[in-house]
Biopython code that builds the backbone (N, CA, C, O; Angstrom):
import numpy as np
from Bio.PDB.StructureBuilder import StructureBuilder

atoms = [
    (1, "UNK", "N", (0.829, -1.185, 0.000)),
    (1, "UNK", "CA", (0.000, 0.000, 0.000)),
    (1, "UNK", "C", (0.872, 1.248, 0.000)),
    (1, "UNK", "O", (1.762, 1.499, 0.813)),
    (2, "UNK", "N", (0.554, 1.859, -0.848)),
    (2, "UNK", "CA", (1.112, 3.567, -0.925)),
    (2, "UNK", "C", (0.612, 4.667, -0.040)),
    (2, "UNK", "O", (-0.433, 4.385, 0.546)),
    (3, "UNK", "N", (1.007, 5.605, 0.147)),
    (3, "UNK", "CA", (0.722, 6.458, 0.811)),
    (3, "UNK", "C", (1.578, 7.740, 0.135)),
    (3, "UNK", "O", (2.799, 7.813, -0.004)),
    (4, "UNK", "N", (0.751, 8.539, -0.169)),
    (4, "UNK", "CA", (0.835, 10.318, -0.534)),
    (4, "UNK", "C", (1.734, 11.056, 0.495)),
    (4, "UNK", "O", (1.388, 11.402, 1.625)),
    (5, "UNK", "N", (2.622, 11.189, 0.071)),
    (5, "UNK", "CA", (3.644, 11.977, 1.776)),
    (5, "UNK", "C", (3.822, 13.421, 1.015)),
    (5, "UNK", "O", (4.405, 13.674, -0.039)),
    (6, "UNK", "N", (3.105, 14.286, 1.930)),
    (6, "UNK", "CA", (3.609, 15.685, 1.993)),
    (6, "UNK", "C", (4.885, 16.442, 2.921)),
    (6, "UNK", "O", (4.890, 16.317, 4.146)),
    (7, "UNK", "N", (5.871, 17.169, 2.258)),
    (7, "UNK", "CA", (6.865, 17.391, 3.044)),
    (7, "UNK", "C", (6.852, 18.716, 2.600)),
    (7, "UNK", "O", (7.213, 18.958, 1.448)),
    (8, "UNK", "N", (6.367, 19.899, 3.594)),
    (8, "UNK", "CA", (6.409, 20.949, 4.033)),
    (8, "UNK", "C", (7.968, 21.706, 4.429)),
    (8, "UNK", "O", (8.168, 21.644, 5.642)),
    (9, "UNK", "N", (8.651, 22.126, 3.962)),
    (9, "UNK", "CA", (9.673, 23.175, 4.227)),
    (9, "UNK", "C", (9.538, 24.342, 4.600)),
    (9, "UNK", "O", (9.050, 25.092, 3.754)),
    (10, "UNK", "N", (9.914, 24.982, 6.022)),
    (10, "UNK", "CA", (9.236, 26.225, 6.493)),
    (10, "UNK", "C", (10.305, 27.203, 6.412)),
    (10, "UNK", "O", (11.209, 26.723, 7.096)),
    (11, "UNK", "N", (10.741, 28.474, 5.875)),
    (11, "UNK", "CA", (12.112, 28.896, 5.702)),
    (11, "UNK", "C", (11.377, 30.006, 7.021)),
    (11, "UNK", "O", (10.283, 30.358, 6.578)),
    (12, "UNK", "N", (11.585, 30.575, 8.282)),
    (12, "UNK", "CA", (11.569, 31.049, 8.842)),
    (12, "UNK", "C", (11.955, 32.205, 9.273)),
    (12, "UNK", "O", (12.959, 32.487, 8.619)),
    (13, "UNK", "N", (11.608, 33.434, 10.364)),
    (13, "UNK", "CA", (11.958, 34.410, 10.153)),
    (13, "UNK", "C", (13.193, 34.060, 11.001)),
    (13, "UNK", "O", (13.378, 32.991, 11.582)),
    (14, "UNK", "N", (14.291, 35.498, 10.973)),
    (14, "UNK", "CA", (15.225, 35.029, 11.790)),
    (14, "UNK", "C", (15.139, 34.673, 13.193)),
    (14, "UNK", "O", (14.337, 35.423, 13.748)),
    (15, "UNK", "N", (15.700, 33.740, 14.064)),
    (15, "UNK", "CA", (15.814, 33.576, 15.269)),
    (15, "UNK", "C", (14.387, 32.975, 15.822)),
    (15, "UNK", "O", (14.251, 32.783, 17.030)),
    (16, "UNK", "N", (13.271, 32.671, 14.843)),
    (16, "UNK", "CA", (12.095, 31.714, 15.183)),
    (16, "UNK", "C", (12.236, 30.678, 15.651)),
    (16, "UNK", "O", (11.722, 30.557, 16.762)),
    (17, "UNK", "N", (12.804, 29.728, 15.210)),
    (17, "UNK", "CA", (13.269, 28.726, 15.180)),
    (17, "UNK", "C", (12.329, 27.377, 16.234)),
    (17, "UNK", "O", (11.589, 26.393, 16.256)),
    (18, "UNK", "N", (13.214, 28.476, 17.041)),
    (18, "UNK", "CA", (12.616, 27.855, 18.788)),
    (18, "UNK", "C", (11.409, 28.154, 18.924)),
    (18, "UNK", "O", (10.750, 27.232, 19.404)),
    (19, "UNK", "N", (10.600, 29.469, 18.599)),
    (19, "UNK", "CA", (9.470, 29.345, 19.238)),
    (19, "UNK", "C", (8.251, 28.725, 18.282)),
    (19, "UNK", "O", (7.222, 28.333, 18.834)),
    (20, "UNK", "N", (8.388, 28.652, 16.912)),
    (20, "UNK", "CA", (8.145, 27.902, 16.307)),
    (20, "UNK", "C", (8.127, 26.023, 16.481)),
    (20, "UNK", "O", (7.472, 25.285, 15.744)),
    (21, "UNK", "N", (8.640, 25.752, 17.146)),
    (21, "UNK", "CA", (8.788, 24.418, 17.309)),
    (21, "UNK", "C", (8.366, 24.310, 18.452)),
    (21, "UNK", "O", (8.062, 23.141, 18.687)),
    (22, "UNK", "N", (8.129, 25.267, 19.641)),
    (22, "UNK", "CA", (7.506, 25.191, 20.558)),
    (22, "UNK", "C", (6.059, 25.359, 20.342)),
    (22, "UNK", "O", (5.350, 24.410, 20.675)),
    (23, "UNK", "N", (5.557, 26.299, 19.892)),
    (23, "UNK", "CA", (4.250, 26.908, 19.378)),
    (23, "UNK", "C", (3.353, 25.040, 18.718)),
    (23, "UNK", "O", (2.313, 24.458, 19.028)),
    (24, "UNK", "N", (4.463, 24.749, 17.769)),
    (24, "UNK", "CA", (4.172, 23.719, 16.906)),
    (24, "UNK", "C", (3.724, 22.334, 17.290)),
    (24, "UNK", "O", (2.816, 21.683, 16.773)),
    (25, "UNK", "N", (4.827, 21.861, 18.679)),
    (25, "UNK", "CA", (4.607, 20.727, 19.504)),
    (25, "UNK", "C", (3.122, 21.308, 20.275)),
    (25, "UNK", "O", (2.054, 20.774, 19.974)),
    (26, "UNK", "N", (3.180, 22.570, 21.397)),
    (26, "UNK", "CA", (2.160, 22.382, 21.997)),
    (26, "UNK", "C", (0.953, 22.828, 21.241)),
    (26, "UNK", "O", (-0.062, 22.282, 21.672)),
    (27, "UNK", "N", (0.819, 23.350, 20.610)),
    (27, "UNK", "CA", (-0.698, 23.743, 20.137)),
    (27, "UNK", "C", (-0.831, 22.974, 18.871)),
    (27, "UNK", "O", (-1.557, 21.980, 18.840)),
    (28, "UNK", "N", (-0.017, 23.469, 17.582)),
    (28, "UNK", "CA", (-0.331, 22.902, 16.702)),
    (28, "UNK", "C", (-0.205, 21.245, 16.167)),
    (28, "UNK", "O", (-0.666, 20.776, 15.126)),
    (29, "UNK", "N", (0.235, 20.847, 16.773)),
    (29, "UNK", "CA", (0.533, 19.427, 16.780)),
    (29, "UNK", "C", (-0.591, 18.433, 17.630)),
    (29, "UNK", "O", (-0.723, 17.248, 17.323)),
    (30, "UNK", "N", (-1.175, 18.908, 18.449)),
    (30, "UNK", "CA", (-2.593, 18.411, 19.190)),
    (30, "UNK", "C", (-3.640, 18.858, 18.187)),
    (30, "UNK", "O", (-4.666, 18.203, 18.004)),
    (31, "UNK", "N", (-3.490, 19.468, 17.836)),
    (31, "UNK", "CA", (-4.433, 20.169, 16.989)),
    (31, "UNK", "C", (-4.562, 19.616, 15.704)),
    (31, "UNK", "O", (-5.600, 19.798, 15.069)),
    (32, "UNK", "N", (-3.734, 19.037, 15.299)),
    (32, "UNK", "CA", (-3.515, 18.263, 13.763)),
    (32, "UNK", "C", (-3.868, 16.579, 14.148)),
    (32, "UNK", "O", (-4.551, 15.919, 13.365)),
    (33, "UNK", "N", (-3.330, 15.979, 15.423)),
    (33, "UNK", "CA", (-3.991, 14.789, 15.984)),
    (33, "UNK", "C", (-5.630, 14.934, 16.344)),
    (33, "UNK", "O", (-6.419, 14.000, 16.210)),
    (34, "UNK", "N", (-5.904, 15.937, 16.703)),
    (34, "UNK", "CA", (-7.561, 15.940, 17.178)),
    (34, "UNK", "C", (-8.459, 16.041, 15.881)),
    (34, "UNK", "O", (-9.654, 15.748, 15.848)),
    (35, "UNK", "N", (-7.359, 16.709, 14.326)),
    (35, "UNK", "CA", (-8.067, 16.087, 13.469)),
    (35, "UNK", "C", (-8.114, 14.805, 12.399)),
    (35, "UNK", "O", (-8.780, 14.371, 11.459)),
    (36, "UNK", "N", (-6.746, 14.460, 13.340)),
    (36, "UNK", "CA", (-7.154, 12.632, 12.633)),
    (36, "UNK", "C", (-5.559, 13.378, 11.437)),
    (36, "UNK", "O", (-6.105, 14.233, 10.739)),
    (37, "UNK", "N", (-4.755, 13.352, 11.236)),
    (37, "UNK", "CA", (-3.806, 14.577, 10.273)),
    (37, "UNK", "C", (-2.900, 13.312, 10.387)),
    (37, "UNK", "O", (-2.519, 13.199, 11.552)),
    (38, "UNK", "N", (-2.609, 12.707, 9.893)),
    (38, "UNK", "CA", (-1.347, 11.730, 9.882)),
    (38, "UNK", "C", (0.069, 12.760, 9.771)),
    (38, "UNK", "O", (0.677, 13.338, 8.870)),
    (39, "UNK", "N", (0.172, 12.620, 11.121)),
    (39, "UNK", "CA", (1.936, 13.626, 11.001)),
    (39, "UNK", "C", (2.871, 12.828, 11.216)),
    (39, "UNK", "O", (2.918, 12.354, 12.351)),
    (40, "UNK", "N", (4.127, 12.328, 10.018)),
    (40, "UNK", "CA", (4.658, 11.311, 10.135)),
    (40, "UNK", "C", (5.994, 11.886, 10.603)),
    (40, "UNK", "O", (6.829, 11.154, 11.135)),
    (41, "UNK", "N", (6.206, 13.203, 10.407)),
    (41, "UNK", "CA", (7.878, 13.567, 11.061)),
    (41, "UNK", "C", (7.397, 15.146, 11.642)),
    (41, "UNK", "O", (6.245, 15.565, 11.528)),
    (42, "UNK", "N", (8.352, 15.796, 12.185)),
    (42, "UNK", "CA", (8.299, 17.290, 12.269)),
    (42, "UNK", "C", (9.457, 17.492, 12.373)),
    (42, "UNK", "O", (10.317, 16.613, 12.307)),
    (43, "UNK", "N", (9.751, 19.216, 12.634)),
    (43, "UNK", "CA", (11.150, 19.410, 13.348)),
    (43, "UNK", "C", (11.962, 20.650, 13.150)),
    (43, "UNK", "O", (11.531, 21.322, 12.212)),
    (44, "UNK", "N", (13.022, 21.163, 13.759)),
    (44, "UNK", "CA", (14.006, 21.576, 13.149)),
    (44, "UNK", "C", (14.502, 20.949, 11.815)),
    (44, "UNK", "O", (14.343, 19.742, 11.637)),
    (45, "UNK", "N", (15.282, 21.968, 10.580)),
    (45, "UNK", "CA", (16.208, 21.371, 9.791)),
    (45, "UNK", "C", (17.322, 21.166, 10.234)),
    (45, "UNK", "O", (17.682, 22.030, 11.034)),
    (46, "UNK", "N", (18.340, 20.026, 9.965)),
    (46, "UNK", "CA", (19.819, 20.165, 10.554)),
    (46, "UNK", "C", (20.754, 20.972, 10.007)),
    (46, "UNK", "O", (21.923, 21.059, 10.382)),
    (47, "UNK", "N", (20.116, 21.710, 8.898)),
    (47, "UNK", "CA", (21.059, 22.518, 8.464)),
    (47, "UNK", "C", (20.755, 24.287, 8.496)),
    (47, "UNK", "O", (21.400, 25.045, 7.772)),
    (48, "UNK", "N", (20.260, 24.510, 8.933)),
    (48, "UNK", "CA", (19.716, 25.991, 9.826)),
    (48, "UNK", "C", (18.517, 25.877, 10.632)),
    (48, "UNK", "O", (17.463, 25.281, 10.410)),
    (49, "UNK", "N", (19.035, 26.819, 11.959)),
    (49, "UNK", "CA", (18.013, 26.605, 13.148)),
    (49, "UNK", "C", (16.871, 27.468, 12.663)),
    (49, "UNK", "O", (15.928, 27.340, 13.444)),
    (50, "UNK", "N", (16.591, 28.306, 11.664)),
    (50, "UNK", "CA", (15.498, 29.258, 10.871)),
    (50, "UNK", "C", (15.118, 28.445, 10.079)),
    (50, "UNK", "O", (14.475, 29.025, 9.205)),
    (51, "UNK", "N", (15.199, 26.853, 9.827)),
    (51, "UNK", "CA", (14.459, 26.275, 8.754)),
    (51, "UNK", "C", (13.597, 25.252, 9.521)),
    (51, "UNK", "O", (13.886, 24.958, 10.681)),
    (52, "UNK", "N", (12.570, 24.723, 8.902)),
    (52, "UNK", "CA", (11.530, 24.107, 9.669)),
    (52, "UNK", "C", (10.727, 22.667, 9.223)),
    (52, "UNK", "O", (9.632, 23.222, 9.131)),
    (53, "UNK", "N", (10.541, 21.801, 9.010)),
    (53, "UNK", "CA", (9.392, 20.820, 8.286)),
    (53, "UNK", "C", (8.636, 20.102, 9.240)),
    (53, "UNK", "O", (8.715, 19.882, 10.448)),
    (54, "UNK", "N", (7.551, 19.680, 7.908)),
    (54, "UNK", "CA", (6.663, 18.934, 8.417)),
    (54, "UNK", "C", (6.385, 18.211, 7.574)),
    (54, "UNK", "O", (6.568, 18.616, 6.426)),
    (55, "UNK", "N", (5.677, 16.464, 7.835)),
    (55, "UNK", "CA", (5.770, 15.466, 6.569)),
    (55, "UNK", "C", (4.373, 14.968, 7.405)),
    (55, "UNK", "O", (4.165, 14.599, 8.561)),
    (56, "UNK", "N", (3.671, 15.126, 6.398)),
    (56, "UNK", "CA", (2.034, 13.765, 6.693)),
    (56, "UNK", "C", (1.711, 13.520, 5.765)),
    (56, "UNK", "O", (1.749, 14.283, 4.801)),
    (57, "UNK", "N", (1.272, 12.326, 5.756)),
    (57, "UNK", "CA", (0.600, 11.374, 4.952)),
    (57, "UNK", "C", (-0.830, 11.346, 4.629)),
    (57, "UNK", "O", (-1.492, 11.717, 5.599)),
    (58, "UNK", "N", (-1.490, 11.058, 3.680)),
    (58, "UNK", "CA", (-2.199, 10.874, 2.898)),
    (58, "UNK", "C", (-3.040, 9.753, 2.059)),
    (58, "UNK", "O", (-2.229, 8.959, 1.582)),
    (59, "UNK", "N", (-4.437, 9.393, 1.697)),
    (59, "UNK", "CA", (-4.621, 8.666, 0.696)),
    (59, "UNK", "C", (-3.877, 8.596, -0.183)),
    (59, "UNK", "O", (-3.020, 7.823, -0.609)),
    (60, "UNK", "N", (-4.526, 9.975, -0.532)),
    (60, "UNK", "CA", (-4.210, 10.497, -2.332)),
    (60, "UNK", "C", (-4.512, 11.997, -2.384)),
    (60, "UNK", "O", (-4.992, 12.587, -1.416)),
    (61, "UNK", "N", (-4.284, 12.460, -3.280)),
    (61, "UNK", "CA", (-4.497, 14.162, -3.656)),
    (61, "UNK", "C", (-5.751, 14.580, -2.818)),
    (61, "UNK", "O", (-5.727, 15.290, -1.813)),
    (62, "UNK", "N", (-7.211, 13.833, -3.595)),
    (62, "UNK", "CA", (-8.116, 14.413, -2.576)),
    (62, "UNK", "C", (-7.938, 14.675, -1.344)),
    (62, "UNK", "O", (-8.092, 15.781, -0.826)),
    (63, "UNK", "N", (-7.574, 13.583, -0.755)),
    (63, "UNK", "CA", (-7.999, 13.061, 0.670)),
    (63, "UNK", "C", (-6.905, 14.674, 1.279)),
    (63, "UNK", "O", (-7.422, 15.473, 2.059)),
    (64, "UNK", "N", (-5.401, 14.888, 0.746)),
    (64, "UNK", "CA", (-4.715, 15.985, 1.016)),
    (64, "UNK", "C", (-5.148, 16.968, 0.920)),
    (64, "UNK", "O", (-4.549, 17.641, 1.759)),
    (65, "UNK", "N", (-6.057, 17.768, 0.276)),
    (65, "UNK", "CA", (-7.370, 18.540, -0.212)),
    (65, "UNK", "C", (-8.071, 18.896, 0.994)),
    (65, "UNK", "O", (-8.063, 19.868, 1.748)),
    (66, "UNK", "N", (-8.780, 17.617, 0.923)),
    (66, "UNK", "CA", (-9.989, 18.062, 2.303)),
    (66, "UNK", "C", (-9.855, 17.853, 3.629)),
    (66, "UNK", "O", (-10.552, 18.073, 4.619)),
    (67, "UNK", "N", (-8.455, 17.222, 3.352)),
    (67, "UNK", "CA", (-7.369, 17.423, 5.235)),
    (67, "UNK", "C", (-7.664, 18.739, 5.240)),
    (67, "UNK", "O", (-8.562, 19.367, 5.801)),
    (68, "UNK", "N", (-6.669, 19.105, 4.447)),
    (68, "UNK", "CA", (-5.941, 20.404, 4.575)),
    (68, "UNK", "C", (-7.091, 21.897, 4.671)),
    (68, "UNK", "O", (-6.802, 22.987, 5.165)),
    (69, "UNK", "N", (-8.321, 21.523, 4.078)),
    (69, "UNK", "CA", (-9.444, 22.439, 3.830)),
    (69, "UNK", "C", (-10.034, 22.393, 5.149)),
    (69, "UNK", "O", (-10.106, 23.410, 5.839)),
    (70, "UNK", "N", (-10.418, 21.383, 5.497)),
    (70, "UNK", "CA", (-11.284, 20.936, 6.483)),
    (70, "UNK", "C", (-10.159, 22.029, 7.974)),
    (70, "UNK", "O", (-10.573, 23.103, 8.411)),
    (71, "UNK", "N", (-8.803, 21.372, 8.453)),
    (71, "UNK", "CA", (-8.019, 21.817, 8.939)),
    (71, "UNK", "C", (-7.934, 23.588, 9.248)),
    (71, "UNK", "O", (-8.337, 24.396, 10.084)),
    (72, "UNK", "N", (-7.219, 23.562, 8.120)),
    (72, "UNK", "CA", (-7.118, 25.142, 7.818)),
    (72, "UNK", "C", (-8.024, 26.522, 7.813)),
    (72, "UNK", "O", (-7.795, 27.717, 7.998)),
    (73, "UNK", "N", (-9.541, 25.455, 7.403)),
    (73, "UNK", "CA", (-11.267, 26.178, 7.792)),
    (73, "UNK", "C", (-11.321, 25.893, 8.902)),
    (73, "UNK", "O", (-12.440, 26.280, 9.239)),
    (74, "UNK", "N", (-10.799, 25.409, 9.839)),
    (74, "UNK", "CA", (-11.466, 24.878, 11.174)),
    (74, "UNK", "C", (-11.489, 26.787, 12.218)),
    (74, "UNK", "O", (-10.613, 27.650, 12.283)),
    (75, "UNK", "N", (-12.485, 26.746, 12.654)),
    (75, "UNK", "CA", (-12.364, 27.455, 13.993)),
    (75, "UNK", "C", (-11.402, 27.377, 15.130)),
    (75, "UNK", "O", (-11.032, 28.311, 15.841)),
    (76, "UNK", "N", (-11.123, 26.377, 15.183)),
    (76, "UNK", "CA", (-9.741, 25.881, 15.859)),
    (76, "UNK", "C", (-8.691, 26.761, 15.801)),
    (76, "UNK", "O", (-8.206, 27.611, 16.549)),
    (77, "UNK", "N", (-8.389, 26.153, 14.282)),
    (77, "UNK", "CA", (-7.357, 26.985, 13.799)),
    (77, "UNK", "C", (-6.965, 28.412, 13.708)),
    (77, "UNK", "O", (-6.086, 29.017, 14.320)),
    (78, "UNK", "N", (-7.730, 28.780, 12.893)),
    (78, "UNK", "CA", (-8.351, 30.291, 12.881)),
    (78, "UNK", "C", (-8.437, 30.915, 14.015)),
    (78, "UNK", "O", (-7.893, 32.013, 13.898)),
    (79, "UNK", "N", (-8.840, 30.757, 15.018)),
    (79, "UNK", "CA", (-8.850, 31.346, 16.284)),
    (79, "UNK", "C", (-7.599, 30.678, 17.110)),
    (79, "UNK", "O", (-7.544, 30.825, 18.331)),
    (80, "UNK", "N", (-7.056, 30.276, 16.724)),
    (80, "UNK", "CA", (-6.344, 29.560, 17.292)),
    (80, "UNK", "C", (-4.675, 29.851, 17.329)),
    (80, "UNK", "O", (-4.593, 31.001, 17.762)),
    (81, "UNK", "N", (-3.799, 29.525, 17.166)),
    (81, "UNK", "CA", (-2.362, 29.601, 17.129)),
    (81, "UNK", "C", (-1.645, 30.046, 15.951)),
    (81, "UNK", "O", (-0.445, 30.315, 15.900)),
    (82, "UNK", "N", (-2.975, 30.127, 14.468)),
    (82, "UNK", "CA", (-2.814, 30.755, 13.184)),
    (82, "UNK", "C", (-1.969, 31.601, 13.401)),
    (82, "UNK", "O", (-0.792, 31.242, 13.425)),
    (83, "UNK", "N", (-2.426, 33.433, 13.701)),
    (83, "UNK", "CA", (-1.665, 34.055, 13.612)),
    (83, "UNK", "C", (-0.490, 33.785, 14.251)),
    (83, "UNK", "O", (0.336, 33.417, 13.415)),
    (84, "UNK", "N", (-0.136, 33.798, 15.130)),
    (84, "UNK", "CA", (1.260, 33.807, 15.664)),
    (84, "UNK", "C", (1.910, 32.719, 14.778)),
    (84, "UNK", "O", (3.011, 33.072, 14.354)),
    (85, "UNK", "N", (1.603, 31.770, 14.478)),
    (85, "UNK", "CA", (2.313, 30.753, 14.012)),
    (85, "UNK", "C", (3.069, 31.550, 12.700)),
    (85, "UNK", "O", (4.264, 31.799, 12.540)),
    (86, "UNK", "N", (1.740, 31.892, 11.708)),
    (86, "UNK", "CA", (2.234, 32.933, 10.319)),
    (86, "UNK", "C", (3.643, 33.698, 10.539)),
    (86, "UNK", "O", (4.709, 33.499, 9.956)),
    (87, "UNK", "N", (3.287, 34.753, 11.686)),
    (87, "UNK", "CA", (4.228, 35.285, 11.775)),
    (87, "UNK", "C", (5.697, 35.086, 11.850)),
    (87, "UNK", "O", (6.658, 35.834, 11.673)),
    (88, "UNK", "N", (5.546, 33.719, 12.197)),
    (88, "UNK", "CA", (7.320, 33.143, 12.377)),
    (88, "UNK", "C", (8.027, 32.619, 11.172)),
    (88, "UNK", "O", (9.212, 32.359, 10.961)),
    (89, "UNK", "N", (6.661, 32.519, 10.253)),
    (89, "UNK", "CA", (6.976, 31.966, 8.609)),
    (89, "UNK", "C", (7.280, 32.946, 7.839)),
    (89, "UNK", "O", (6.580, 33.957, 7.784)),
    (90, "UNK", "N", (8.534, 32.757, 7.029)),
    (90, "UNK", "CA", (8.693, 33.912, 5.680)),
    (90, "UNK", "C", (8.196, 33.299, 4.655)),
    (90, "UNK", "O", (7.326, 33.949, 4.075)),
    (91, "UNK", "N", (8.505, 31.977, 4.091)),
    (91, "UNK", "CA", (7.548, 31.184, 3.429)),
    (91, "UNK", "C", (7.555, 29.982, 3.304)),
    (91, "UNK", "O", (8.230, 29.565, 4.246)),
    (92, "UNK", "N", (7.184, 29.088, 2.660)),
    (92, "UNK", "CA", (7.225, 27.539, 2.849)),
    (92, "UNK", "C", (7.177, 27.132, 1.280)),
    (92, "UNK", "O", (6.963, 27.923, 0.361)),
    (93, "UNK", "N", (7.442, 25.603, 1.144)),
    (93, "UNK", "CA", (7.140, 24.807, 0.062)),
    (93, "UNK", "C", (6.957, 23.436, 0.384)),
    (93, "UNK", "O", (7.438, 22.827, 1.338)),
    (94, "UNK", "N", (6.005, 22.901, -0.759)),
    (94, "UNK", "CA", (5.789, 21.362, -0.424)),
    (94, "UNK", "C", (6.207, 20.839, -1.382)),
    (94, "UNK", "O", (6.406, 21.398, -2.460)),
    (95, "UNK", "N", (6.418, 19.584, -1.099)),
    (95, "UNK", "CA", (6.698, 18.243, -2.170)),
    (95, "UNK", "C", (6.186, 17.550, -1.694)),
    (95, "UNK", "O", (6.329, 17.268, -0.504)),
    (96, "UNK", "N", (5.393, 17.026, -2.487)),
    (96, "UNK", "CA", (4.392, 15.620, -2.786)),
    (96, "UNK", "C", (4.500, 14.296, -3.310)),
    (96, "UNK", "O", (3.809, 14.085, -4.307)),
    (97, "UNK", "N", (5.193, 13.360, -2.886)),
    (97, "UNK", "CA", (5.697, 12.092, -3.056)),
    (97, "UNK", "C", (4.947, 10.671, -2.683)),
    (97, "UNK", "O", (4.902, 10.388, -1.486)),
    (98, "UNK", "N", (4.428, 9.872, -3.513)),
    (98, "UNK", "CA", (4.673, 8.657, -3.041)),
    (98, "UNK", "C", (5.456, 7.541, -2.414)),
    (98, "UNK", "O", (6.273, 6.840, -3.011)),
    (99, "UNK", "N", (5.118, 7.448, -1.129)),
    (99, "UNK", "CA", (5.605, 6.343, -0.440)),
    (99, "UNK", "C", (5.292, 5.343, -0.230)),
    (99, "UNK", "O", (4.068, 5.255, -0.127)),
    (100, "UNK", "N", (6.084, 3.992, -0.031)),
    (100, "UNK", "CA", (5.491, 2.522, 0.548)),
    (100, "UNK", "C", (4.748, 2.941, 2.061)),
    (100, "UNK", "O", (4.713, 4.076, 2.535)),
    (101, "UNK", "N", (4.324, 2.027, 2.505)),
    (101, "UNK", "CA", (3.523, 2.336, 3.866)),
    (101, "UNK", "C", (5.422, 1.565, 4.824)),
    (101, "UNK", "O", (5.955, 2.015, 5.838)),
    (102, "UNK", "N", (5.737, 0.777, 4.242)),
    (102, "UNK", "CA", (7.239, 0.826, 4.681)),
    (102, "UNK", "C", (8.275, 1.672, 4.932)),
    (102, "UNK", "O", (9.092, 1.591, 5.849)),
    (103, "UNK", "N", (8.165, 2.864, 3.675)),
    (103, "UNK", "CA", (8.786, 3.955, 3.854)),
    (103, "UNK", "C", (8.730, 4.905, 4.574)),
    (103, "UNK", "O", (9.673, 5.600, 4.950)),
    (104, "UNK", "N", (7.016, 5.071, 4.960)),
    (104, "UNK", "CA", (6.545, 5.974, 5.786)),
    (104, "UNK", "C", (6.513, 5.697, 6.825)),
    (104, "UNK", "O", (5.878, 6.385, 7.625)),
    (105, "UNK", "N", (6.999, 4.895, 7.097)),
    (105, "UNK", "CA", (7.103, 4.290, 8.471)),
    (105, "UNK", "C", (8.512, 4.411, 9.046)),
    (105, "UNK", "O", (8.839, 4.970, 10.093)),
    (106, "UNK", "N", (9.363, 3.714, 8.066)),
    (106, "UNK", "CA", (10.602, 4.544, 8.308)),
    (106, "UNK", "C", (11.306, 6.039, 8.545)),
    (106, "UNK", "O", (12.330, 6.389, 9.131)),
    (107, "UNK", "N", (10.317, 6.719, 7.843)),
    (107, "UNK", "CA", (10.365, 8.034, 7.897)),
    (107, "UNK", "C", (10.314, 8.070, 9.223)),
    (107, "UNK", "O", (11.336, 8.056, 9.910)),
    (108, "UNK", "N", (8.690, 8.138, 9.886)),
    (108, "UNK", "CA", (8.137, 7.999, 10.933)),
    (108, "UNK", "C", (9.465, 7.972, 12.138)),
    (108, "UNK", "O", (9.714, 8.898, 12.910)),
    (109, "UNK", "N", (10.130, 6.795, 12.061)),
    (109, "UNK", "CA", (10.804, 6.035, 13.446)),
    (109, "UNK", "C", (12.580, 7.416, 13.104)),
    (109, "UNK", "O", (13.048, 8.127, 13.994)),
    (110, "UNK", "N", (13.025, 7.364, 11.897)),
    (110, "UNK", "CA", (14.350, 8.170, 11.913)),
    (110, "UNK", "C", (14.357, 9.433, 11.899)),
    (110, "UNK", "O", (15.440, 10.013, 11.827)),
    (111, "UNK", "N", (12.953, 10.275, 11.975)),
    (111, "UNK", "CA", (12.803, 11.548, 11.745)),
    (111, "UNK", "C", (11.955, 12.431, 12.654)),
    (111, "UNK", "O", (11.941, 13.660, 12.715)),
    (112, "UNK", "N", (11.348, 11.657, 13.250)),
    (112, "UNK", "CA", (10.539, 12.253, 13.789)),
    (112, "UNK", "C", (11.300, 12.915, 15.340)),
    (112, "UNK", "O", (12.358, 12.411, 15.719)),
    (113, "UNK", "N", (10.781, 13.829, 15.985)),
    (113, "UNK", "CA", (10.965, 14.521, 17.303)),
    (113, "UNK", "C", (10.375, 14.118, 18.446)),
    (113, "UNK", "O", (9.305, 14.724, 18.385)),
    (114, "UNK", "N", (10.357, 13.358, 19.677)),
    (114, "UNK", "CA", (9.398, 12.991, 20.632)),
    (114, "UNK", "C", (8.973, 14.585, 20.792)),
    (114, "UNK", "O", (9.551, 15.666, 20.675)),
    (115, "UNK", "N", (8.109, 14.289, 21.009)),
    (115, "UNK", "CA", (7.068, 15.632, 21.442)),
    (115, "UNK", "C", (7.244, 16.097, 23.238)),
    (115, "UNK", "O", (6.581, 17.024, 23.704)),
]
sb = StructureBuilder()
sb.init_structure("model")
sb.init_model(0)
sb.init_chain("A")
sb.init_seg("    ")
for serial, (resi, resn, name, xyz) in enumerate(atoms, 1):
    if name == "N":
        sb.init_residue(resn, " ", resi, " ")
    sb.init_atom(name, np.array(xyz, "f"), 0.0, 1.0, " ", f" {name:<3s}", serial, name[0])
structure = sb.get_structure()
């Protein structure tokens, strides 16, 4: 079985870093589990403390669609840790890849951050 892996790159403002990843574990990261959000890694980059990602998984295109709609429309959100979060972002990019459910799993166990 495949799985759709999104990998989010956050290029950050200067010296965010930290509170971004704090902001991210406590609010936004409960917040992406309470909607069911398959988050398979997060984190600092290892190669600047101003860079940022995030990787979840997916059906397929739709299903990434009406995560992300559903999510991003939520009241939650929106009232929620949105702004401040924005603010620590200068901008981001995704890549959209197919993975084995093996791979993503691996991902999962070598990448990820205990919370």
């Amino acid at each position: 079985m495949r799985r759709l892996v999104e990998i989010r790159s956050y290029q950050l403002q200067p010296g965010a870093g930290a509170r971004l990843h704090e902001l991210f574990v406590t609010r936004a990261l409960p917040m992406l589990r309470e909607a069911r959000v398959d988050v398979v890694a997060h984190g600092p980059s290892l190669h600047d403390a101003d860079a940022y990602f995030l990787a979840r998984a997916y059906d397929d295109l739709a299903h990434r669609q009406s995560s992300q709609d559903a999510f991003y429309g939520s009241d939650a959100w929106r009232q929620g840790p949105r702004e401040e979060i924005l603010a620590l972002i200068q901008v981001y990019t995704d890549a959209v890849i197919w993975l084995s459910a093996e791979g993503v799993e691996a991902m999962r166990r070598t990448t990820s951050i205990a919370a």
